[in-house]
BALO-21746 format. One record per residue: residue number from 1; residue in one letter; x, y, z of N, C-alpha, C, O in turn. Coordinates in Angstrom, 1 decimal. Layout:
+------+------+--------+--------+--------+--------+--------+--------+--------+--------+--------+--------+--------+--------+
| vopa | rodo |    n.u |    n.v |    n.w |   ca.u |   ca.v |   ca.w |    c.u |    c.v |    c.w |    o.u |    o.v |    o.w |
+------+------+--------+--------+--------+--------+--------+--------+--------+--------+--------+--------+--------+--------+
|  NUM |    A |      X |      Y |      Z |      X |      Y |      Z |      X |      Y |      Z |      X |      Y |      Z |
...
+------+------+--------+--------+--------+--------+--------+--------+--------+--------+--------+--------+--------+--------+
This chain:
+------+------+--------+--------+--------+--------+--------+--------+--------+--------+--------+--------+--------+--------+
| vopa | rodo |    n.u |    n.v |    n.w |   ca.u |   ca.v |   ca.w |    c.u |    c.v |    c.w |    o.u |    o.v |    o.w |
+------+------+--------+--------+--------+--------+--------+--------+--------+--------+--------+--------+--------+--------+
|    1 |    X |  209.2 |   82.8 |   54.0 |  209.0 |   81.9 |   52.9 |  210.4 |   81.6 |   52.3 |  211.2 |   82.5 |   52.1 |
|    2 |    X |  210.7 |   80.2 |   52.0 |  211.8 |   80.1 |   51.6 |  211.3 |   79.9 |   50.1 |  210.3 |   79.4 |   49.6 |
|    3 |    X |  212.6 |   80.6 |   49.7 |  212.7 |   81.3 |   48.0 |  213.6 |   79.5 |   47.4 |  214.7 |   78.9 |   47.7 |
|    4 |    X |  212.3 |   79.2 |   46.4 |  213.1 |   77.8 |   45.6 |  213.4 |   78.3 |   44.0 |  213.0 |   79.4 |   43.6 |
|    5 |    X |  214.1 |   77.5 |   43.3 |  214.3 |   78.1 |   41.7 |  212.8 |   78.1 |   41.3 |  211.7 |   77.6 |   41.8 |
|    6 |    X |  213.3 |   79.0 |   40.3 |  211.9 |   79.1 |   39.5 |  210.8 |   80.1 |   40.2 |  209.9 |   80.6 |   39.6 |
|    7 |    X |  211.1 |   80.4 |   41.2 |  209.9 |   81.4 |   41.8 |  210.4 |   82.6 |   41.8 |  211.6 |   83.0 |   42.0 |
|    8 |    X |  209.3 |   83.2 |   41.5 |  209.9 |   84.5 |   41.5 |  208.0 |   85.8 |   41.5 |  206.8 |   85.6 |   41.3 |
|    9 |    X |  208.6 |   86.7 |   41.8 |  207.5 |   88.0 |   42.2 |  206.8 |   88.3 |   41.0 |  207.3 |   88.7 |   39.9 |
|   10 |    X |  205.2 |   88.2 |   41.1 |  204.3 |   88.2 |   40.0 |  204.0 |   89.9 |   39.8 |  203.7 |   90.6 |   38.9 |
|   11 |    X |  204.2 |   90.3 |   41.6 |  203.5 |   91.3 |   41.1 |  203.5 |   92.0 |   42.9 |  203.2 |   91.4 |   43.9 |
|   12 |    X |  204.0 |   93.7 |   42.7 |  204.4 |   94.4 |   44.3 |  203.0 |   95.0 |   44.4 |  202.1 |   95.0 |   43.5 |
|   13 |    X |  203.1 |   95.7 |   45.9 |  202.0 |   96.7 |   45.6 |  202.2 |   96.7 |   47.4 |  202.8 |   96.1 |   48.2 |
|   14 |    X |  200.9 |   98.0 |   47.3 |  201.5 |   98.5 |   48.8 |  200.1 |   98.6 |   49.8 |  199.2 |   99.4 |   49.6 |
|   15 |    X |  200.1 |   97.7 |   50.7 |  198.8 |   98.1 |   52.1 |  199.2 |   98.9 |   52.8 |  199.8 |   98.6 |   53.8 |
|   16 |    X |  199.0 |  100.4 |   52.5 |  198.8 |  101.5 |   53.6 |  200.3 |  101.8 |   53.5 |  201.1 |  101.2 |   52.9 |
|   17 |    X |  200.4 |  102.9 |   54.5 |  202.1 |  103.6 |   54.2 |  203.2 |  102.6 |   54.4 |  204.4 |  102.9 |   54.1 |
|   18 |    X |  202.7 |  101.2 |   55.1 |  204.1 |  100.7 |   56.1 |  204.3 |   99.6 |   55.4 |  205.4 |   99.1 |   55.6 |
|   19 |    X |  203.3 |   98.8 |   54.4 |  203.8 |   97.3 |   53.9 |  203.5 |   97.1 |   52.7 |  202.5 |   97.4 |   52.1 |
|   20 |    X |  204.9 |   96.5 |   52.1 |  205.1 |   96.2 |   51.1 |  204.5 |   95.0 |   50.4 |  205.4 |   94.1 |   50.6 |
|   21 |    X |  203.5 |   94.4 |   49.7 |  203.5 |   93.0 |   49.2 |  203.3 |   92.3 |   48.7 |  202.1 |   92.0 |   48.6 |
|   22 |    X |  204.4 |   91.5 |   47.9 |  204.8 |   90.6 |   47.1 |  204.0 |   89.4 |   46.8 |  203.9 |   88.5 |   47.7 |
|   23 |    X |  203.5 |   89.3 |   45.8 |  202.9 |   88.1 |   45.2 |  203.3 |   87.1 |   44.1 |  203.0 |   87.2 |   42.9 |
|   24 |    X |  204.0 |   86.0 |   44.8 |  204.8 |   85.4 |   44.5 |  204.4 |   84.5 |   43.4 |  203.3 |   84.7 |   43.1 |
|   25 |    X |  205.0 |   83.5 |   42.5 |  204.5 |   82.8 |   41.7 |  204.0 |   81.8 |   41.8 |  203.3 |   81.4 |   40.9 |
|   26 |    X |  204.3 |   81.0 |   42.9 |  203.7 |   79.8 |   43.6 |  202.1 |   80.2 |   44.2 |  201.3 |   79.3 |   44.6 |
|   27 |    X |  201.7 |   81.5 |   44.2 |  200.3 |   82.2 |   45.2 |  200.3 |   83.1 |   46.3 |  199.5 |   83.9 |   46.7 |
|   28 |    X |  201.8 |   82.5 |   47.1 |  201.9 |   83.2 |   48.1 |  201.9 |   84.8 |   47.9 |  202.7 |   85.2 |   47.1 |
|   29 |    X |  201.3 |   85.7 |   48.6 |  201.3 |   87.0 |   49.2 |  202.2 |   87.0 |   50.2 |  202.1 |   86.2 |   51.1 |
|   30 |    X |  203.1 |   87.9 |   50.1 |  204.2 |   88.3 |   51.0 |  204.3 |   89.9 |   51.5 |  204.2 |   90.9 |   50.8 |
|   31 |    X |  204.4 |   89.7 |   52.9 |  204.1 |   91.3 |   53.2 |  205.4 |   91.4 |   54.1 |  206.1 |   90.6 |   54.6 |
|   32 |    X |  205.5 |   92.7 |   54.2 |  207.3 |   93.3 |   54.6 |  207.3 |   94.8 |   55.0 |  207.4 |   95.7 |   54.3 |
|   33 |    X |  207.2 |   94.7 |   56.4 |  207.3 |   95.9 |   56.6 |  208.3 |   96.9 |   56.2 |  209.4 |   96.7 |   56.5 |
|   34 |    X |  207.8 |   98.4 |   55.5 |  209.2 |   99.1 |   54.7 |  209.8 |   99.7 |   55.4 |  210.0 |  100.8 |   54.8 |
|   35 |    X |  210.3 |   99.7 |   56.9 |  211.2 |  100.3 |   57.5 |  212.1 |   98.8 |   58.2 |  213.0 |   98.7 |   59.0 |
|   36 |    X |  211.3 |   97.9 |   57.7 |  212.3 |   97.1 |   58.1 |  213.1 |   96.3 |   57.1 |  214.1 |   95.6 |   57.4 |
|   37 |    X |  212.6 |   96.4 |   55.6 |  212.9 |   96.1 |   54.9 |  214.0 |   97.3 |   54.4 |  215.0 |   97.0 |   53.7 |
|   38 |    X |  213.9 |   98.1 |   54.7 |  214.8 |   99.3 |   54.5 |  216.0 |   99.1 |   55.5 |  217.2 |   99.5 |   55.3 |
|   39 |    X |  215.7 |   98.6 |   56.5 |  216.8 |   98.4 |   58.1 |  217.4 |   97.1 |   57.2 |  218.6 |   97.0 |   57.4 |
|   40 |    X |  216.9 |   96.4 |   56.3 |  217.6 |   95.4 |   56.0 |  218.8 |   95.0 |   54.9 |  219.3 |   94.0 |   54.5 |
|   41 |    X |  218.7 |   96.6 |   54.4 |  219.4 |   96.6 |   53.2 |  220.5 |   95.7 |   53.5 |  220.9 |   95.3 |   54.6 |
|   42 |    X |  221.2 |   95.1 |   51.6 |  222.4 |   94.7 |   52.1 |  223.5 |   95.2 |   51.1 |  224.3 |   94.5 |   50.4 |
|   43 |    X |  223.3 |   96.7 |   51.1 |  224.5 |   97.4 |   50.2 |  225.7 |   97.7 |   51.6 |  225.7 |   97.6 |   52.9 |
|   44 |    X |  226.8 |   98.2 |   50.5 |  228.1 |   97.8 |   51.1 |  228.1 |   99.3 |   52.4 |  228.9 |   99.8 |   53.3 |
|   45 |    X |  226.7 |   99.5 |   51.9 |  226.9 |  101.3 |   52.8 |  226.2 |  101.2 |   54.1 |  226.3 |  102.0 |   55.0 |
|   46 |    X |  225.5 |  100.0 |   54.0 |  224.7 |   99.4 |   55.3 |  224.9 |   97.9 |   56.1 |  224.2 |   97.3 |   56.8 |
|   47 |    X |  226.2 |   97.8 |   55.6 |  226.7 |   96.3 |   55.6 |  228.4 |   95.9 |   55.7 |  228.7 |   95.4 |   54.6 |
|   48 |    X |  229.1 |   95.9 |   56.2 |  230.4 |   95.7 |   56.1 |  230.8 |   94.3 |   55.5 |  230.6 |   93.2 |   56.0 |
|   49 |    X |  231.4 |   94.8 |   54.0 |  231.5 |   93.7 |   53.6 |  232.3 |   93.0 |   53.6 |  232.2 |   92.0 |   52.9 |
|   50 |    X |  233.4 |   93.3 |   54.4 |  234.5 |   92.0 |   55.0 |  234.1 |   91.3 |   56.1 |  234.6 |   90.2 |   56.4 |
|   51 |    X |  232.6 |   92.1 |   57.2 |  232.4 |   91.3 |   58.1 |  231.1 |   90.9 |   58.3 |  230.7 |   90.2 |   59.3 |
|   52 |    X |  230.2 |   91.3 |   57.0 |  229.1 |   91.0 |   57.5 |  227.9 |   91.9 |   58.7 |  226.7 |   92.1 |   58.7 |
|   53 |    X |  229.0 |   92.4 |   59.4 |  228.3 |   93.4 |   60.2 |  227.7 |   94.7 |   59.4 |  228.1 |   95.6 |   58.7 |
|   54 |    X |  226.1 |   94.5 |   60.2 |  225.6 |   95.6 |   59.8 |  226.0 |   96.7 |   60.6 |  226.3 |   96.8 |   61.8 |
|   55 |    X |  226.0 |   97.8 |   59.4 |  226.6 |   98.8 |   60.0 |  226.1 |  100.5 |   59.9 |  226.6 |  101.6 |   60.1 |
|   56 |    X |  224.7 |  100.3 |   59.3 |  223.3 |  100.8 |   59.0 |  222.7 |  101.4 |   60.3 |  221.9 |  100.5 |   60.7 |
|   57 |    X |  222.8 |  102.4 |   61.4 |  222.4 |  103.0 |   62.5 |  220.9 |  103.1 |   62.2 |  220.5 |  104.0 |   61.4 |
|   58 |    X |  220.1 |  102.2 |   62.9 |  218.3 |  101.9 |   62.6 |  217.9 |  103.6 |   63.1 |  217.2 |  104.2 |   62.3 |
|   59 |    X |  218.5 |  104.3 |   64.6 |  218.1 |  105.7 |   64.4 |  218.3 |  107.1 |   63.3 |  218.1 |  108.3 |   63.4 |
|   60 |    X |  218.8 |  106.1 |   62.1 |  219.2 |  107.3 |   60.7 |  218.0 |  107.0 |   59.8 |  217.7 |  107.7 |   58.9 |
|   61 |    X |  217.4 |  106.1 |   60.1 |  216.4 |  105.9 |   59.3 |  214.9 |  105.9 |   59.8 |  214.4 |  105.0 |   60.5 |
|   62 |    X |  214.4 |  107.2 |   59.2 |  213.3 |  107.7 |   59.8 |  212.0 |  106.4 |   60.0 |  212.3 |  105.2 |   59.6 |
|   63 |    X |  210.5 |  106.6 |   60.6 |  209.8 |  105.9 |   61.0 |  208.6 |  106.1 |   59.6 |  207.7 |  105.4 |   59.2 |
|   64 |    X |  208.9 |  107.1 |   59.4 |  207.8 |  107.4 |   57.5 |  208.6 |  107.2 |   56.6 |  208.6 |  108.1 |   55.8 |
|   65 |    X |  209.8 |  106.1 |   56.3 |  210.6 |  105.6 |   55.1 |  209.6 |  104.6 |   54.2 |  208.8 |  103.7 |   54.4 |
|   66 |    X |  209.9 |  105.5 |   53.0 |  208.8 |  105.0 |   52.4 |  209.6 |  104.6 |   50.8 |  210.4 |  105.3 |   50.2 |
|   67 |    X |  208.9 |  103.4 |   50.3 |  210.2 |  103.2 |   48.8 |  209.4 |  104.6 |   48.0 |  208.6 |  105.4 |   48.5 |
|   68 |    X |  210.0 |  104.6 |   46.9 |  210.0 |  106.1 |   46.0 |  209.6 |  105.5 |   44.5 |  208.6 |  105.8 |   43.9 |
|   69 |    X |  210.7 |  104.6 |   44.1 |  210.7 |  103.3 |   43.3 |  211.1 |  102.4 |   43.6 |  211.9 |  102.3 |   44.5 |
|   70 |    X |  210.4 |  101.3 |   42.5 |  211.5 |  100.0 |   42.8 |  211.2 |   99.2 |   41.2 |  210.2 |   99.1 |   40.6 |
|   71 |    X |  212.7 |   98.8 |   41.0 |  213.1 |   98.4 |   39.7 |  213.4 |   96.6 |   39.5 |  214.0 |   96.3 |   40.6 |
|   72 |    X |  213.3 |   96.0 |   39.0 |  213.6 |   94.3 |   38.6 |  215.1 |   94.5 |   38.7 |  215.5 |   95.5 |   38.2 |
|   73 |    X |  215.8 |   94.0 |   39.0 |  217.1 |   93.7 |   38.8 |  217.6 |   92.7 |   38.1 |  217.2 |   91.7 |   38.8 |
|   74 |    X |  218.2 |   92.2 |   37.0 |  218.2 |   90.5 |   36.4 |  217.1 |   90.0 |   36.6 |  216.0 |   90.6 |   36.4 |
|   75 |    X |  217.3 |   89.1 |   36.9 |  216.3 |   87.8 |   36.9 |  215.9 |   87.3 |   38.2 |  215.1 |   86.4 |   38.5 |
|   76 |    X |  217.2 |   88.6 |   39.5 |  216.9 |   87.7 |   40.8 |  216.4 |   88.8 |   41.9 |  216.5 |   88.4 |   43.1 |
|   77 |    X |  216.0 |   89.8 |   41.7 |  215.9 |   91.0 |   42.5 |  215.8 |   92.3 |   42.0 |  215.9 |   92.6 |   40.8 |
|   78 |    X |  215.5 |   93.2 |   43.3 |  214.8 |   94.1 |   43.1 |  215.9 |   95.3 |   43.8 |  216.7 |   94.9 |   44.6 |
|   79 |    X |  215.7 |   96.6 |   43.3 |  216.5 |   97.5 |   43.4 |  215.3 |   98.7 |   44.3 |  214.3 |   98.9 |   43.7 |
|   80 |    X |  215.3 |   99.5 |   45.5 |  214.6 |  100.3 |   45.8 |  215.2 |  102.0 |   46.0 |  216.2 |  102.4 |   46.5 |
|   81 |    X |  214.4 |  102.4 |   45.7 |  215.0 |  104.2 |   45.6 |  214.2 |  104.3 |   46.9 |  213.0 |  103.9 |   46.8 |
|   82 |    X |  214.7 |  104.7 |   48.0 |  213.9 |  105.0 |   49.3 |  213.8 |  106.4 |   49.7 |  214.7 |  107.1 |   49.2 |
|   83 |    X |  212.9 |  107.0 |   50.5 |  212.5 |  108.5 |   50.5 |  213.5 |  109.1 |   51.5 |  213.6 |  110.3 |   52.0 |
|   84 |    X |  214.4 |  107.7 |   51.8 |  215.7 |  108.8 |   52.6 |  216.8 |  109.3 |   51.6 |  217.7 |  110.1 |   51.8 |
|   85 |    X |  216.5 |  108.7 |   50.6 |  217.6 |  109.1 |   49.8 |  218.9 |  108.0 |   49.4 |  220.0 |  108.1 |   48.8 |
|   86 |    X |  218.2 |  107.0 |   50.0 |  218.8 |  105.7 |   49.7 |  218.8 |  104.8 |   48.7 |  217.7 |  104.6 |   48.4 |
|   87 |    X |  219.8 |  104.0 |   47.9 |  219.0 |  103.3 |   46.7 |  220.3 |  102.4 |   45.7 |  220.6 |  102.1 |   44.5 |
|   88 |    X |  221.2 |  102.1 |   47.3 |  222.0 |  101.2 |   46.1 |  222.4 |   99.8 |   46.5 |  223.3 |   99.1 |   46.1 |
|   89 |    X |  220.9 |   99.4 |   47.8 |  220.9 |   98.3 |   47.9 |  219.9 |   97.5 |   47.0 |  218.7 |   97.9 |   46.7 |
|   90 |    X |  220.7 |   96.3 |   46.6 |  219.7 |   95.3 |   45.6 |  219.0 |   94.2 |   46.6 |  219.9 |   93.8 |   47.4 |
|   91 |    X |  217.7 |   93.5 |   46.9 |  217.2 |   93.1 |   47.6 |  216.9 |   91.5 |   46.8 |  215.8 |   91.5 |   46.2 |
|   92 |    X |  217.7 |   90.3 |   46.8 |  217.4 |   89.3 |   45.9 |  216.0 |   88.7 |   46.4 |  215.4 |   88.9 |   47.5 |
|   93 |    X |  215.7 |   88.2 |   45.8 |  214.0 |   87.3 |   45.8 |  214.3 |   86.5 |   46.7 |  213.2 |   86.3 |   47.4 |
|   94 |    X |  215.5 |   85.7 |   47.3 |  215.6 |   85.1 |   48.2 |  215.8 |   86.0 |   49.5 |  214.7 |   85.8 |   50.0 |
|   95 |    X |  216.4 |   86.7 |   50.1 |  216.3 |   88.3 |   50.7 |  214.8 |   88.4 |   51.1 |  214.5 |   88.3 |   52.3 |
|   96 |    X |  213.7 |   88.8 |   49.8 |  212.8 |   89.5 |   50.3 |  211.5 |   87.9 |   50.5 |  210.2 |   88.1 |   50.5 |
|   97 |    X |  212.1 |   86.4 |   50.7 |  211.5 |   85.6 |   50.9 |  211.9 |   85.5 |   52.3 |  211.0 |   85.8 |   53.0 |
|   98 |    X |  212.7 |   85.4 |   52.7 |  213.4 |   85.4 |   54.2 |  212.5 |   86.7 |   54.5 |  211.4 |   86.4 |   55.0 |
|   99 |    X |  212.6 |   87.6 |   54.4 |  212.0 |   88.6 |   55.0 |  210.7 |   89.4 |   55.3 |  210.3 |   90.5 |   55.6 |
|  100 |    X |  210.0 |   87.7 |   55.0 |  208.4 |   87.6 |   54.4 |  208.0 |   88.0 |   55.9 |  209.0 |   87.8 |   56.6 |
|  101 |    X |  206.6 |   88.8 |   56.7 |  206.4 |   89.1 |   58.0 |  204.9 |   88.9 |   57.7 |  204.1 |   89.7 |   58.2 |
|  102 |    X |  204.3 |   88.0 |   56.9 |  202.9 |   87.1 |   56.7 |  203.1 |   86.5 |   57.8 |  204.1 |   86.2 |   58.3 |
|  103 |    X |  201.3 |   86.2 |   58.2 |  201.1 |   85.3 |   59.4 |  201.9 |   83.7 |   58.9 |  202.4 |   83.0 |   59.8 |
|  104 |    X |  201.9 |   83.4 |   57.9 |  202.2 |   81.9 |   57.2 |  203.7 |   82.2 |   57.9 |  204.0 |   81.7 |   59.0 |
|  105 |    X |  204.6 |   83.0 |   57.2 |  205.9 |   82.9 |   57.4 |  206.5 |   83.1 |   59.0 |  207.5 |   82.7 |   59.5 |
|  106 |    X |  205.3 |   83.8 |   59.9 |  206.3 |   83.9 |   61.1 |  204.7 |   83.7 |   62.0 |  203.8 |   84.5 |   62.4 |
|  107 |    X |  204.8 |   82.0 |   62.1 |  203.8 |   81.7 |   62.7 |  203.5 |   82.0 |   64.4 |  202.5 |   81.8 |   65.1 |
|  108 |    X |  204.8 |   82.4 |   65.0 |  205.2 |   82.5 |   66.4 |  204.3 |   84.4 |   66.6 |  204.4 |   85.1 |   67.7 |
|  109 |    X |  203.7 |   85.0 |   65.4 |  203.1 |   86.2 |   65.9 |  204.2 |   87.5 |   65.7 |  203.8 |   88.6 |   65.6 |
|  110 |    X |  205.2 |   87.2 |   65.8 |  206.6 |   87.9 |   65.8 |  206.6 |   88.6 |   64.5 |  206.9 |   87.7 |   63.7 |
|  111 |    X |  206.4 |   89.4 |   64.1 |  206.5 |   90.1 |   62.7 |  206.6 |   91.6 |   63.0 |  206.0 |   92.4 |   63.8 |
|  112 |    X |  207.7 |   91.8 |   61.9 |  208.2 |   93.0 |   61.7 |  207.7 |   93.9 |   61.4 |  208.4 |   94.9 |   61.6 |
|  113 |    X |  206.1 |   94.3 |   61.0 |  205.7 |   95.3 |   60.4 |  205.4 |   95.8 |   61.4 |  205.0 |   96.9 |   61.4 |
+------+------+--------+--------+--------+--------+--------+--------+--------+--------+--------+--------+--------+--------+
C-alpha cells in the first residue's frame, strides 16, 4: 500500500505469533509478517548508512521474533522493542505501507508472512 499525507495507523494488533496488523485510516488492514518486518529494520545497526546496504545477517534473527513493544514515534512512525533484544529501528508509516503482505498489496501471491 502506498503511504499518502494524511494517512496514518488507526490501530496495531496481532493474528497469531507471526502477523502484525495495521489498520489504517483510509480502511485498509495491513498485515506484515514480524520476522520480516524485523529482517527489515532500517537502524544504522542493520543498515549501512553510507551505502544503503543491508547489513542485518537474516540467520541472527531467530524464526519466533516476536515485537515486545511498540511505541508512536512523532507523527510518522513507529518504534519496536523486539524479543531479540532489538529496538532502535524506527519503522515510518510509509516503511510499514511498502511492507504491507495483504492479498490487496501483493496481488502476484508473493507475500512475506
Amino acid at each position: 500500500m502506498e503511504v499518502r499525507d494524511g494517512l496514518s495507523p488507526v490501530g496495531l494488533g496481532q493474528d497469531g505469533p507471526s502477523v502484525l496488523t495495521v489498520d489504517w485510516s483510509n480502511g485498509h488492514q495491513g498485515r506484515l509478517g514480524v520476522r520480516h518486518l524485523r529482517l527489515a529494520c532500517p537502524c544504522a545497526q542493520c543498515v549501512d548508512e553510507w551505502t544503503g546496504e543491508k547489513t542485518l545477517d537474516p540467520d541472527s534473527v531467530p524464526d519466533s521474533v516476536r515485537p515486545i513493544s511498540i511505541d508512536p514515534v512523532g507523527l510518522y512512525g513507529i518504534q519496536i522493542e523486539w524479543s531479540d533484544g532489538h529496538s532502535t529501528g524506527i519503522y515510518t508509516y510509509e516503511t510499514l505501507g511498502k511492507l504491507c503482505a495483504c492479498p490487496d498489496c501483493t496481488p502476484t501471491g508473493e507475500t512475506p508472512i
